[in-house]
C-alpha positions as semicolon CSV with decimal commas, in nm:
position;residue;x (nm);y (nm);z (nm)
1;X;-1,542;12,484;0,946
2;X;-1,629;12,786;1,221
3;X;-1,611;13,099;1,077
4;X;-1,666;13,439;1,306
5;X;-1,670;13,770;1,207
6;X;-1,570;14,004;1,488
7;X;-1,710;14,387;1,398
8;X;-1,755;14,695;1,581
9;X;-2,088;14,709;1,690
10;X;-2,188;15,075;1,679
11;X;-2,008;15,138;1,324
12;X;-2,260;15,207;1,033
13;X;-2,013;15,128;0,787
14;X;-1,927;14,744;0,985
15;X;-2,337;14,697;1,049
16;X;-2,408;14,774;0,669
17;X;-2,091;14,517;0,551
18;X;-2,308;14,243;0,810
19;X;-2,567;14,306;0,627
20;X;-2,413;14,319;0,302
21;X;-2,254;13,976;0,447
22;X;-2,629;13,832;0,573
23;X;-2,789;13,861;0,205
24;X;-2,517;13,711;0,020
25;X;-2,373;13,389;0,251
26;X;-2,655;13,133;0,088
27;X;-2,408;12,832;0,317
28;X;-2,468;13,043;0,618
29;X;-2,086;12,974;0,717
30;X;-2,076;13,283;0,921
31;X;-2,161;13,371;1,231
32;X;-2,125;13,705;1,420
33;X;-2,050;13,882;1,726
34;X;-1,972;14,236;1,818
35;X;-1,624;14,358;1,890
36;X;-1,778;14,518;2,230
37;X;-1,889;14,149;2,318
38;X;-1,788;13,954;2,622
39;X;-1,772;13,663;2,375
40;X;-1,492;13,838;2,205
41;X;-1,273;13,918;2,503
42;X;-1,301;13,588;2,618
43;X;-1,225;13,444;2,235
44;X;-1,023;13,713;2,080
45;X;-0,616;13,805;2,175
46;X;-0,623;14,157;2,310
47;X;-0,443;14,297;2,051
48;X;-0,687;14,179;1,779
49;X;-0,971;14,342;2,018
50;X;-0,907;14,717;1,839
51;X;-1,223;14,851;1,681
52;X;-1,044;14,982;1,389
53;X;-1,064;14,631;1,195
54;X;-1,299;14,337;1,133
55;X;-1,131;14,049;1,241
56;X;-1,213;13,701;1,106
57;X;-1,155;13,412;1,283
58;X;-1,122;13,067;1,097
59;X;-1,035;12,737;1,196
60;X;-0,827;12,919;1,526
61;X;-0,645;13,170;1,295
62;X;-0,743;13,560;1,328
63;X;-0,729;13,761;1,000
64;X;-0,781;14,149;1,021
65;X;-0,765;14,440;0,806
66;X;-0,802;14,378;0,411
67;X;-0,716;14,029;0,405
68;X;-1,028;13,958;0,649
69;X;-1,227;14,128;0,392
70;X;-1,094;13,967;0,092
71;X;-1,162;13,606;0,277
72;X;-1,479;13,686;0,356
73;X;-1,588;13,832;-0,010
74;X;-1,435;13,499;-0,175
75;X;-1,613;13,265;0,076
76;X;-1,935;13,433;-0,017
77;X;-1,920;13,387;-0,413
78;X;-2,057;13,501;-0,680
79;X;-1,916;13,795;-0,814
80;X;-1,719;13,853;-0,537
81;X;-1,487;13,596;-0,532
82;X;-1,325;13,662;-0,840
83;X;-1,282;14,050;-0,660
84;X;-1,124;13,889;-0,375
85;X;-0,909;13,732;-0,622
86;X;-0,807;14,055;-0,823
87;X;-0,767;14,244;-0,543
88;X;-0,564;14,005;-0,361
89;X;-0,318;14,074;-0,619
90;X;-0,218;14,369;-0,453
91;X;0,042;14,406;-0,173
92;X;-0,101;14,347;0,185
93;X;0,063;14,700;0,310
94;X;-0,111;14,893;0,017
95;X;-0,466;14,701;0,057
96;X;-0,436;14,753;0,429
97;X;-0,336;15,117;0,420
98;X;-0,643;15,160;0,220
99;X;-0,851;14,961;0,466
100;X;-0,699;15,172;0,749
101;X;-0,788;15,487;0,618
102;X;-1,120;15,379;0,562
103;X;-1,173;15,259;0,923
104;X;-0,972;15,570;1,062
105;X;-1,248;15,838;0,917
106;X;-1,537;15,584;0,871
107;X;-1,736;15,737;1,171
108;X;-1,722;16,054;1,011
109;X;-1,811;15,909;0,607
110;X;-2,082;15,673;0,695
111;X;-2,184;15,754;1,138
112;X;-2,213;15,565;1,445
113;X;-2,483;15,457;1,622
114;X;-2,573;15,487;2,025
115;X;-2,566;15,133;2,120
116;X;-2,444;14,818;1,922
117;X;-2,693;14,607;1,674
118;X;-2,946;14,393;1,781
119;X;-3,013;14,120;1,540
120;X;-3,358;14,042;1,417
121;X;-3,529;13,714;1,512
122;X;-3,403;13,595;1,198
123;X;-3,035;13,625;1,228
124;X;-3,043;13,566;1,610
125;X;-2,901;13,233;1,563
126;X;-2,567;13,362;1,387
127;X;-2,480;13,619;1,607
128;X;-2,302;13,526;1,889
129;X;-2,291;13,708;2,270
């Protein structure tokens, strides 16, 4: 199964959670690509195109918001899964207001870089352009 994360490439916050994503997905089912990308205007809708969200697409079905985030977390493991479960407990319009706030101010808690990430030699292979 293809799984793509879609992220905004100049967000601190998104580059850490790749990063966060990188160390933890031992079945490397992920691979990436920037939300800036050609490869995600010619993939992505339009309206799922908006920086303000990391957008997962599986098996031809886009997820954004929280519920991107919780998918991702459980298909990593660990730990983490069980938090995707918890928190999936929770009403979509709460989790996502939460995640919206979070992506509304996260330039200002956590910065934005000048261009978008470059993977390392390593991780070339995931990322896709």
């Amino acid at each position: 199964m293809k799984r793509i994360i879609f992220f905004d490439g100049v967000c601190s916050l998104c580059n850490g959670f790749i990063d966060f994503i990188l160390k933890r997905d031992q079945k490397k089912a992920f691979e990436f690509s920037s939300l800036q990308s050609q490869f995600a205007r010619k993939i992505l809708p339009p309206q799922n195109l908006s920086l303000d969200s990391i957008v997962l697409l599986e098996d031809q079905k886009v997820y954004t918001n929280s519920t991107a985030v919780l998918r991702i977390l459980f298909e990593i493991g660990g730990g983490w899964n069980l938090f995707a479960v918890l928190a999936s407990i929770l009403p979509v319009w709460l989790r996502d207001r939460i995640y919206q706030t979070i992506a509304r101010n996260r330039y200002k808690l956590f910065g934005k870089k000048d261009t978008c990430r470059l993977p390392s030699p390593e991780e070339k292979n995931r990322f896709l352009e």
